[in-house]
KEFI-966721 format. One line per 5 residues: their letters; for each residue x, y, z of C-alpha. Coordinates in Angstrom, 2 decimals. Example, Ala and Ser with C-alpha at 12.3 -4.5 7.8 and 13.67 -1.06 7.14 Angstrom:
REM residues 2
AS) 12.30,-4.50,7.80 ~ 13.67,-1.06,7.14
***
This chain:
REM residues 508
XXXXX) 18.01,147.95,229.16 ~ 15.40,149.30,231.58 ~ 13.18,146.19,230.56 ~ 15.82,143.92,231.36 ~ 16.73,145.14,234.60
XXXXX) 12.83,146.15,235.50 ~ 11.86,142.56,234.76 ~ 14.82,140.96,236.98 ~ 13.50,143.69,240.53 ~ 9.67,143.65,240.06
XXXXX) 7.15,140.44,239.23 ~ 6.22,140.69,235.13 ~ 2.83,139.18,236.01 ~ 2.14,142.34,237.94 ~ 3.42,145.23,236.08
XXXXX) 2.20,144.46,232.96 ~ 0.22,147.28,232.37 ~ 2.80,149.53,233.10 ~ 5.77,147.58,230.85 ~ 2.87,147.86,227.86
XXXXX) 2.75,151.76,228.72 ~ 6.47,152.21,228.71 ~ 6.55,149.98,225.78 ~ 3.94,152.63,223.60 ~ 5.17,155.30,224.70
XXXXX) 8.37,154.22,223.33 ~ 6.57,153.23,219.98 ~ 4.72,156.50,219.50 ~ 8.09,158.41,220.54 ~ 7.00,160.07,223.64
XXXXX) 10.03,160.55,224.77 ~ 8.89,162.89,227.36 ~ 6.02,160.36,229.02 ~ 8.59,158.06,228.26 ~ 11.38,159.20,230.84
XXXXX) 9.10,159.84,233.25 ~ 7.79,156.18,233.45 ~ 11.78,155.28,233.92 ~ 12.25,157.98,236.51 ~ 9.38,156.49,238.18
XXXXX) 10.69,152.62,237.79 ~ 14.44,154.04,239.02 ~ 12.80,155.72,242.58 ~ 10.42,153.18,243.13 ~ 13.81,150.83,243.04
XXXXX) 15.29,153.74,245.40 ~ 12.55,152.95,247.76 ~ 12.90,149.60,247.53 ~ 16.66,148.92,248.08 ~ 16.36,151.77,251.84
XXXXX) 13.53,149.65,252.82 ~ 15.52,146.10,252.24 ~ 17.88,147.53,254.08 ~ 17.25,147.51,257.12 ~ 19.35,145.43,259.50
XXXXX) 17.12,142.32,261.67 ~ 17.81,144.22,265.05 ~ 16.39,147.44,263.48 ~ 13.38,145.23,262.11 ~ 13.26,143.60,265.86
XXXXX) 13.06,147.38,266.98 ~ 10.02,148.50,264.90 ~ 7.97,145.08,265.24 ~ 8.18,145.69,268.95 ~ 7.10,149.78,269.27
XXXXX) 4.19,148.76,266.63 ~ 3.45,145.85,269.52 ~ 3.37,148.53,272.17 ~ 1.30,150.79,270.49 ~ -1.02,147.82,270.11
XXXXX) -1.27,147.47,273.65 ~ -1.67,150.89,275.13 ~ -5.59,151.05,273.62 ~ -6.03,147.68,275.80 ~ -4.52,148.93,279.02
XXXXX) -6.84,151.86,279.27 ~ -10.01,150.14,278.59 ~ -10.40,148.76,281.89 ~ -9.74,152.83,283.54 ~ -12.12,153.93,280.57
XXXXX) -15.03,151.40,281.60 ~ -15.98,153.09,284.33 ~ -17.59,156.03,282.13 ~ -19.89,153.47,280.70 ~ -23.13,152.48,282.63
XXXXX) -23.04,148.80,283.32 ~ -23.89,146.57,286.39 ~ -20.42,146.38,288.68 ~ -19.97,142.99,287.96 ~ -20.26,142.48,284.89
XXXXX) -17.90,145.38,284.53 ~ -15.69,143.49,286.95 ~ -15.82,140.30,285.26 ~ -15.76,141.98,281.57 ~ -12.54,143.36,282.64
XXXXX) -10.61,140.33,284.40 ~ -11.75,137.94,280.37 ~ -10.27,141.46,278.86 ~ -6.98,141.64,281.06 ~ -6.49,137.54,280.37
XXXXX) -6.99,137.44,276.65 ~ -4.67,140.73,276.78 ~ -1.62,138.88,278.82 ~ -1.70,135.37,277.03 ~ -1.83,137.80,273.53
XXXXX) 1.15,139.31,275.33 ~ 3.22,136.22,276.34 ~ 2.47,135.10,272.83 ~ 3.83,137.97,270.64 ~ 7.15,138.49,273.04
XXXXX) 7.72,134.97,272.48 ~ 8.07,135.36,268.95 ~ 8.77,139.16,267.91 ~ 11.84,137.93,266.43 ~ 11.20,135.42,264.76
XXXXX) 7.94,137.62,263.07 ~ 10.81,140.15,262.09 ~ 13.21,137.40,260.77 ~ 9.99,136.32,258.74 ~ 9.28,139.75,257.22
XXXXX) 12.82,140.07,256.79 ~ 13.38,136.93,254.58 ~ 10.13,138.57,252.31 ~ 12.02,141.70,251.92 ~ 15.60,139.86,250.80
XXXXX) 18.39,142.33,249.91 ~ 18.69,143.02,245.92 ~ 21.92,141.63,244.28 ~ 25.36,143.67,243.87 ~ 25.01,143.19,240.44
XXXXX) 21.69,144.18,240.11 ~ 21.97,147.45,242.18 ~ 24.96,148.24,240.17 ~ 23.39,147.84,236.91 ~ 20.01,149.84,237.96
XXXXX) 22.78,152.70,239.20 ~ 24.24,152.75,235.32 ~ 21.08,153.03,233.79 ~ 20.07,156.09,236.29 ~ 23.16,157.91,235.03
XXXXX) 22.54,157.49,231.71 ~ 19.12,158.75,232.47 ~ 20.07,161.45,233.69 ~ 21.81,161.96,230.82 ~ 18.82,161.38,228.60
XXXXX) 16.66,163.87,230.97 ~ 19.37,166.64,230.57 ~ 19.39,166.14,226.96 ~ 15.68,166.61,226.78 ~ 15.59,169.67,229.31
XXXXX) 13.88,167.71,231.86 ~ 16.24,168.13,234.51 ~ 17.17,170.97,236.79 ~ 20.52,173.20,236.62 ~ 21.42,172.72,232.94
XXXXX) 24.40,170.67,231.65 ~ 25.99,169.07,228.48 ~ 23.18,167.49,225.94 ~ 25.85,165.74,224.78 ~ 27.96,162.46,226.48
XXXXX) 30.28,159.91,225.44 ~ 28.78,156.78,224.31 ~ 31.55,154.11,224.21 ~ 32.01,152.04,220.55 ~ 31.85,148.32,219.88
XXXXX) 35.29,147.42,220.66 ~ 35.43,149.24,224.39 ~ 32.20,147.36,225.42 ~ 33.77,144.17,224.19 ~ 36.73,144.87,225.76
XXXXX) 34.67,145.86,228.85 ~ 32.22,142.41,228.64 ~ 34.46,139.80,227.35 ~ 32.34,140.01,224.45 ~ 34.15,138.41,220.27
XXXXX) 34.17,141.17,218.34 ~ 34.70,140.96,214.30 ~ 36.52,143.55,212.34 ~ 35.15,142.73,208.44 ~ 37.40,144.65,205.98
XXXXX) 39.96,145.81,208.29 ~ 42.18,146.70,205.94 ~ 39.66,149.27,204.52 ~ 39.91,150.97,208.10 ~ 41.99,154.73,208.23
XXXXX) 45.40,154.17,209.33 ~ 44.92,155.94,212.24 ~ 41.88,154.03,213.72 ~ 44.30,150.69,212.87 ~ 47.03,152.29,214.88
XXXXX) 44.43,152.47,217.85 ~ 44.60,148.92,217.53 ~ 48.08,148.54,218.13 ~ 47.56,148.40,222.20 ~ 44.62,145.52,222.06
XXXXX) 47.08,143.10,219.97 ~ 50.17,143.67,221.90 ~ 49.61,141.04,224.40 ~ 46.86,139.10,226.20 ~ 46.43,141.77,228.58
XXXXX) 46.34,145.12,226.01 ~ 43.97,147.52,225.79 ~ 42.98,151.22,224.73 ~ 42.74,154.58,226.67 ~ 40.46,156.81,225.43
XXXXX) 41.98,159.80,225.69 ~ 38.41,161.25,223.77 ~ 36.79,161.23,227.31 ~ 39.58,162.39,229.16 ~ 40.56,158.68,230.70
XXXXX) 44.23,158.47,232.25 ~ 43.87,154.43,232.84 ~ 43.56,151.72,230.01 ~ 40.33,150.11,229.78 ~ 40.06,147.30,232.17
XXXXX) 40.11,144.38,229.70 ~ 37.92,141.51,230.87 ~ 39.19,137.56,229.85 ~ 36.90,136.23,227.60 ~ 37.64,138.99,225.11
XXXXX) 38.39,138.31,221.20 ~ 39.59,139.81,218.78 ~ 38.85,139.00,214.92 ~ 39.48,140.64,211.43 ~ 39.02,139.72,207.87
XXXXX) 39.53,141.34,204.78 ~ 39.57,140.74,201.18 ~ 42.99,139.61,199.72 ~ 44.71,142.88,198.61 ~ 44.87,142.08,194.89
XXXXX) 41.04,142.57,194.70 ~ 40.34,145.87,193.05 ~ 39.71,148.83,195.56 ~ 41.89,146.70,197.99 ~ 44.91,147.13,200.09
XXXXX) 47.05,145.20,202.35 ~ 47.21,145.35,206.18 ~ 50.71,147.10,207.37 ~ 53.24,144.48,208.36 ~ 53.73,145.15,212.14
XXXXX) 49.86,145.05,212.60 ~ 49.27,141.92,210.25 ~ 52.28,139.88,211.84 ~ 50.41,140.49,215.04 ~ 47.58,137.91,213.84
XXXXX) 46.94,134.32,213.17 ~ 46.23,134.10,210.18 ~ 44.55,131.68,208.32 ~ 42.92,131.69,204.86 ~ 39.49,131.12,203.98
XXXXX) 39.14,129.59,200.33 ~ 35.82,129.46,198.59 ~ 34.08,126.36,198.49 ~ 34.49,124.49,195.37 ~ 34.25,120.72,195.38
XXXXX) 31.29,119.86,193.88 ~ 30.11,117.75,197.10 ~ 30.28,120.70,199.48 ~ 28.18,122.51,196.41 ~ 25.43,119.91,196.50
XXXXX) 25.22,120.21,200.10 ~ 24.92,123.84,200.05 ~ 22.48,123.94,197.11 ~ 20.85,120.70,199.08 ~ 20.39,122.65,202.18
XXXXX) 19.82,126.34,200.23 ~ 16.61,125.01,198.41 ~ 14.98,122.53,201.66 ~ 13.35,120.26,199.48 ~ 11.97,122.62,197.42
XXXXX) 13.32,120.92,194.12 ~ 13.55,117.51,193.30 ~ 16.90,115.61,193.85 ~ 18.08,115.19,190.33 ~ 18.18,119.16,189.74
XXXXX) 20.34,119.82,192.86 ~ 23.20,117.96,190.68 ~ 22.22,120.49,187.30 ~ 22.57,124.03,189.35 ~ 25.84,122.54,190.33
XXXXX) 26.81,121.42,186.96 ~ 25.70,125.19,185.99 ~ 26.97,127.01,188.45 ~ 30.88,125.56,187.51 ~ 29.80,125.55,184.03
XXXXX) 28.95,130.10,184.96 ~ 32.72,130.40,186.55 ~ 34.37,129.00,183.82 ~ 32.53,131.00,181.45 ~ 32.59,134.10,183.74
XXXXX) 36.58,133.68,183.61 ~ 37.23,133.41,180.23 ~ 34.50,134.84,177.30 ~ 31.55,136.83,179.96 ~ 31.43,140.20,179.89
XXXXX) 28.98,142.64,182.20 ~ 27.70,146.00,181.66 ~ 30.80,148.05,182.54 ~ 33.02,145.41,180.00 ~ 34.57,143.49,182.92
XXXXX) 34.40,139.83,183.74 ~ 31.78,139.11,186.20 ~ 32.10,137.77,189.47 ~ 30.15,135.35,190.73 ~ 30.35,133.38,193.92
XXXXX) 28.14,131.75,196.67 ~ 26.67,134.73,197.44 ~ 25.47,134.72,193.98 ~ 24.48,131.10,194.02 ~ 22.59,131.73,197.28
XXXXX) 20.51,134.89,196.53 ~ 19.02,132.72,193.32 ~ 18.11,129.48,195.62 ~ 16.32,132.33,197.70 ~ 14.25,133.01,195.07
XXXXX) 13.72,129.82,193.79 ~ 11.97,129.09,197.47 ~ 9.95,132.03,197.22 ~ 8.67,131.53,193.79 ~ 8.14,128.08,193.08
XXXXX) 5.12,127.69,195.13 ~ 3.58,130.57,193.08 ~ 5.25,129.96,189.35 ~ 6.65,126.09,189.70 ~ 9.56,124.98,190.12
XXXXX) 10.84,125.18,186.31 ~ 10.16,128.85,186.28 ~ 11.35,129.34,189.40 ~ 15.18,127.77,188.61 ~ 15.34,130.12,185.31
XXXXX) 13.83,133.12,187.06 ~ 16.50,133.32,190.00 ~ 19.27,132.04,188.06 ~ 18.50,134.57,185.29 ~ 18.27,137.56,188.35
XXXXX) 21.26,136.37,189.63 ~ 23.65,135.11,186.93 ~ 22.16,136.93,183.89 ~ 20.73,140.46,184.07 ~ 24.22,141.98,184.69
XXXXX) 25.70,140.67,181.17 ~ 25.98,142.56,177.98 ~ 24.05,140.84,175.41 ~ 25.90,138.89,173.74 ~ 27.00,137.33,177.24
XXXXX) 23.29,137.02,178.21 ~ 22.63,135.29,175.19 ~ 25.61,132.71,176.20 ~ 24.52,132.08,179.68 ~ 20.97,131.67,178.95
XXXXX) 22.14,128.53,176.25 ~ 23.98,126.88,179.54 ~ 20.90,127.68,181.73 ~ 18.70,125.94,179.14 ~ 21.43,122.93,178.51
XXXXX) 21.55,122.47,182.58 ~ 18.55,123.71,184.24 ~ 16.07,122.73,182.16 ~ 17.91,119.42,180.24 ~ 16.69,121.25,176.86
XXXXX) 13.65,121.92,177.51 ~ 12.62,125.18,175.46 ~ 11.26,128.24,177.88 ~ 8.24,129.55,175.72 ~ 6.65,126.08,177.94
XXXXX) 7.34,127.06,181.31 ~ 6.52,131.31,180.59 ~ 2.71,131.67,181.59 ~ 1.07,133.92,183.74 ~ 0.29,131.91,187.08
XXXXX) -3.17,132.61,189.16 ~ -4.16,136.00,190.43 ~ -2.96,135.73,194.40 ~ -6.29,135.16,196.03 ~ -5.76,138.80,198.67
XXXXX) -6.07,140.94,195.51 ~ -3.58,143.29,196.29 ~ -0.70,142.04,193.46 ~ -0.26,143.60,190.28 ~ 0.57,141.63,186.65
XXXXX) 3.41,143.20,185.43 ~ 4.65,141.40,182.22 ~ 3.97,137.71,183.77 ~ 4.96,138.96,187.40 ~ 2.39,139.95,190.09
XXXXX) 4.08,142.33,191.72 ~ 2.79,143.71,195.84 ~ 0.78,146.35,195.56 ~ 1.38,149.93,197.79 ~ -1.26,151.96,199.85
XXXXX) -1.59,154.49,196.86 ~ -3.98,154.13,193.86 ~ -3.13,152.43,191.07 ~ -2.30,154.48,188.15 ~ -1.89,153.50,184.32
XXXXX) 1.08,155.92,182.81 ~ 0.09,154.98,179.62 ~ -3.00,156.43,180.13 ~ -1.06,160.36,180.20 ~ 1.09,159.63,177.41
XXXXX) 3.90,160.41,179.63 ~ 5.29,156.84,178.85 ~ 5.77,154.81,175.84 ~ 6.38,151.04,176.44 ~ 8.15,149.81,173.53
XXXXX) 8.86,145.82,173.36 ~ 12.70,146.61,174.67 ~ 11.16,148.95,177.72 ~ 8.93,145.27,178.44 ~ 12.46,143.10,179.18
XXXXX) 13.86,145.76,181.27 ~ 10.27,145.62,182.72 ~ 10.10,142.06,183.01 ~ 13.18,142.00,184.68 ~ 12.59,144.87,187.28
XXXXX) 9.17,143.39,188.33 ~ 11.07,139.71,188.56 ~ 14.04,141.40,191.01 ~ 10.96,143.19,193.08 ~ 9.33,140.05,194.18
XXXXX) 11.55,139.21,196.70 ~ 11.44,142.46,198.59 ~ 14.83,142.16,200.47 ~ 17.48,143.17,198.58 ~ 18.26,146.58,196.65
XXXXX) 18.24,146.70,193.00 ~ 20.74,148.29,190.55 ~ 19.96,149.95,187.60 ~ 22.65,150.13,185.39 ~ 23.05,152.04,182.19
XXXXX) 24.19,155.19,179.55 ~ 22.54,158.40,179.84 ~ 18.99,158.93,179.28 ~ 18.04,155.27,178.68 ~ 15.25,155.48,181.03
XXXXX) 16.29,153.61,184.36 ~ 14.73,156.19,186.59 ~ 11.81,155.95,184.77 ~ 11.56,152.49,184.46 ~ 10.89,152.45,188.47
XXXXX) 8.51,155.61,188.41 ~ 6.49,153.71,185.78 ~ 6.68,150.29,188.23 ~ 5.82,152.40,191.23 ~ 2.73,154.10,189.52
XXXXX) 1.23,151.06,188.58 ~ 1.71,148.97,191.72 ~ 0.54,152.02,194.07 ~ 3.81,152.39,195.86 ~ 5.04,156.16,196.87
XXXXX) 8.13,157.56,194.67 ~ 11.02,159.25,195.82 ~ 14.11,160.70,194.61 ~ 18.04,161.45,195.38 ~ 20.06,163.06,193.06
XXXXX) 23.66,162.37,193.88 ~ 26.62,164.48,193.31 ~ 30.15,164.66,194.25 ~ 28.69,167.44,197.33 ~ 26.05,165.07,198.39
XXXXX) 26.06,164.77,202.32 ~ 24.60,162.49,204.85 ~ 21.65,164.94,205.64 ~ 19.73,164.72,202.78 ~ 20.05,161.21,203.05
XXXXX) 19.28,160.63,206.94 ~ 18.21,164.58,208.17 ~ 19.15,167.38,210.45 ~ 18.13,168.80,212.77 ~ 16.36,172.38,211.30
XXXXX) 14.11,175.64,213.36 ~ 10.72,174.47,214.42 ~ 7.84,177.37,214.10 ~ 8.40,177.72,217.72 ~ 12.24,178.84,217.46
XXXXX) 13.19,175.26,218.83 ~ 15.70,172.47,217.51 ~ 13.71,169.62,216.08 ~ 15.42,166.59,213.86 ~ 13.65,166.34,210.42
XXXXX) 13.83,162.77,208.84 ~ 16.04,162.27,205.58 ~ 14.65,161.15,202.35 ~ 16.21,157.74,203.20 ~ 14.78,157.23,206.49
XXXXX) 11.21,158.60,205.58 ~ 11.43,155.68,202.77 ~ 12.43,153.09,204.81 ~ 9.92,153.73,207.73 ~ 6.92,154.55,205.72
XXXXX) 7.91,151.93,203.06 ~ 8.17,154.03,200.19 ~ 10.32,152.77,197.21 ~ 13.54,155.21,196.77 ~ 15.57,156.01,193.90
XXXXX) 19.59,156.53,194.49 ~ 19.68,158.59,191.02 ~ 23.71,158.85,190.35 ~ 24.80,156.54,192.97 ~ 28.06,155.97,191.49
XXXXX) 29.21,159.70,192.18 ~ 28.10,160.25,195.93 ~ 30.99,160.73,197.79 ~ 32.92,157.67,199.92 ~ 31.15,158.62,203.21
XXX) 27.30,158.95,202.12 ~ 28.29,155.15,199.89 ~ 29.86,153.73,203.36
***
């Protein structure tokens, strides 16, 4: 915000250097160099707006006592010459060029004072309502900020109200989207109730001690969707808030020409034309199956859909320029379609991968280790060159602390296949003590990549996930950084050991 409104008062060209400052001390998390750059930026705007305000007869006023005080220097020279020891007439003469230039400079400048003032004026143009206005927020909530730091005099509350999503969209005619409303408490959907009474409802909030409704601007929208409520986990909206929407309902695409588009567009020429037709022709041939003999890990029917279908085109982009694209299409439609299946049901899908992905084609020809990435910083793990971390690279083996029998190599194989796309989270899924944890420790060791560990119970809280604030040496408050957070900002790879019993808040 400061950026935005700095960059709109002051030239960019110009305060470069000090934008870059701001901008590293905000990096390095300085917060204390940090506010005072912005207290500097919000008084140097202070300064600013007085002097642009002056009114043209107040600039008239001031252009004419600086033209005075010009003048009274050149008035006393002539009284002043006499001190000085020159020949009379040149003094005289000296004096009548000086008292000339002096009176045409004269009839000059009170010819024009206004219009000089009108000039410097127009230079100094007033700054807009809206801009004043916004530069007046963002000193408030500095203030805040400054308070909250100890910066400012007199004390006062650390802590302020900082207004959600749906006030500011109310606020800034802003479309908001409410995914899985009907997952909401039922008291946060009865704070609904004013916004969808009419075109002109809105919400107090009594939290900051309001009286009046927030002033709801035009352009604002309102949107929910949810999951029908015979899903499992699922539950339906309550009638007097559901009959208060449009509703319309949002089928999944099925027609196989909207599926060749998608696939057609998912993949951007990265296959020829003639397989876009066979992952369609699989991916029906995978529903059917998936509704009537398929079975996962937890003996339930799997579900797959587009998001399915799209996460496995993602990785067919990614890998065929490394791996081609014939191991490409059976590497992201095994990830996607495949690794979740008991085996029996593996066995099944892998026989219509074969039949439609690869026209018959048997796999022992497209499963070879493809060249070393030329950077040197991948590791081979079971066909897969997996990133390396900043750590050294261990071999487990090595401390007999690991055994890798030829079943621990699949469960490899298919860990080090789900890693190479770096984006998405991987689930481990298994009985007790069949080594999942492990599995990744092992993987982690031998790329170079930190380990770290939660073990989740039904007491877990948010803290050990994100931090707390805890008692510096010094007696003072300081925020120490969560497992979670240290993993995510140093890049460390994270094990959610027991995910499935963490309570609803720390999964949400």
């Amino acid at each position: 915000k400061f950026r935005s409104v700095f960059e709109r008062t002051f030239p960019s060209a110009a305060n470069a250097e000090f934008m870059h400052r701001v901008t590293r001390y905000g990096e390095k998390r300085k917060w204390t160099h940090l506010l005072h750059a912005m207290r500097a930026g919000v008084e140097r705007v202070a300064k600013l707006a007085a002097e642009r305000a002056e009114t043209p007869a107040e600039a008239v006023d001031k252009e004419q006592e600086e033209h005075e005080q010009e003048e009274k220097p050149e008035e006393e020279k002539p009284e002043k010459a006499d001190e000085k020891k020159q020949p009379k007439r040149k003094r005289e003469k000296k004096a009548r060029g000086k008292k000339s230039a002096a009176i045409d400079e004269e009839d000059k400048e009170e010819s024009t004072p206004t219009e000089e003032a009108k000039k410097k004026q127009k230079q100094k143009r007033a700054l807009p309502d809206d801009l004043i206005a916004e530069w007046r927020q963002f000193e408030r909530e500095l203030s805040t900020a400054e308070r909250a730091c100890g910066q400012a005099g007199g004390g006062g509350p650390v802590f302020a109200f900082v207004e959600g999503a749906l006030v500011t969209a109310l606020k800034e005619g802003r479309w908001i989207l409410l995914d899985e409303i009907n997952l909401a408490p039922a008291e946060t959907l009865e704070r609904l109730g004013g916004v969808l009474e009419s075109a002109h409802g809105s919400v107090v909030l009594s939290e900051r001690g309001d009286g009046a409704a927030v002033p709801r601007h035009p352009r604002f929208r309102l949107f929910g969707a949810m999951n029908p409520a015979t899903d499992v986990g699922k539950r339906d909206l309550p009638a007097a808030l559901k009959h208060r929407f449009t509703e319309i309902y949002a089928g999944e695409c099925e027609s196989r020409e909207d599926l060749a588009l998608l696939v057609k567009q998912g993949l951007r020429d990265t296959v020829p034309g003639s397989s876009i037709e066979a992952i369609v022709d699989f991916y029906l041939a995978a529903r059917k199956d998936a509704a009537a003999t398929l079975l996962d890990s937890a003996d339930q029917k799997p579900q797959y859909s587009l998001r399915t279908l799209s996460r496995a085109m993602e990785y067919v982009r990614a890998a065929a320029p490394v791996y081609g694209v014939q191991r490409a299409l059976y590497d992201g439609f095994a990830m996607s379609f495949q690794t979740l299946l008991q085996a029996p049901s593996a066995a099944a899908l892998e026989t219509l991968m074969v039949k439609h992905l690869h026209r018959g084609q048997p796999l022992k020809a497209i499963f070879k280790a493809p060249p070393a990435p030329p950077d040197g910083t991948h590791e081979l793990i079971e066909q897969y060159w997996v990133e390396g971390g900043d750590l050294e690279r261990e071999d487990p083996e090595a401390s007999g602390r690991y055994v890798v029998t030829p079943g621990v190599k699949t469960h490899l194989s298919a860990l080090a296949r789900a890693a190479l796309l770096r984006r998405h989270p991987i689930l481990l899924q298994g009985p007790t003590s069949s080594g999942k944890t492990s599995l990744v420790e092992y993987l982690a060791q031998r790329t170079g990549h930190r380990f770290m560990r939660i073990n989740n119970h039904e007491h877990t809280d948010l803290q050990e996930y994100l931090g707390s604030y805890v008692t510096d040496a010094n007696g003072n408050l300081s925020f120490q950084e969560g497992a979670l957070v240290q993993a995510v900002r140093r890049g460390y790879w994270i094990v959610l050991d027991e995910l499935n019993l963490a309570p609803s808040d720390v999964l949400e």
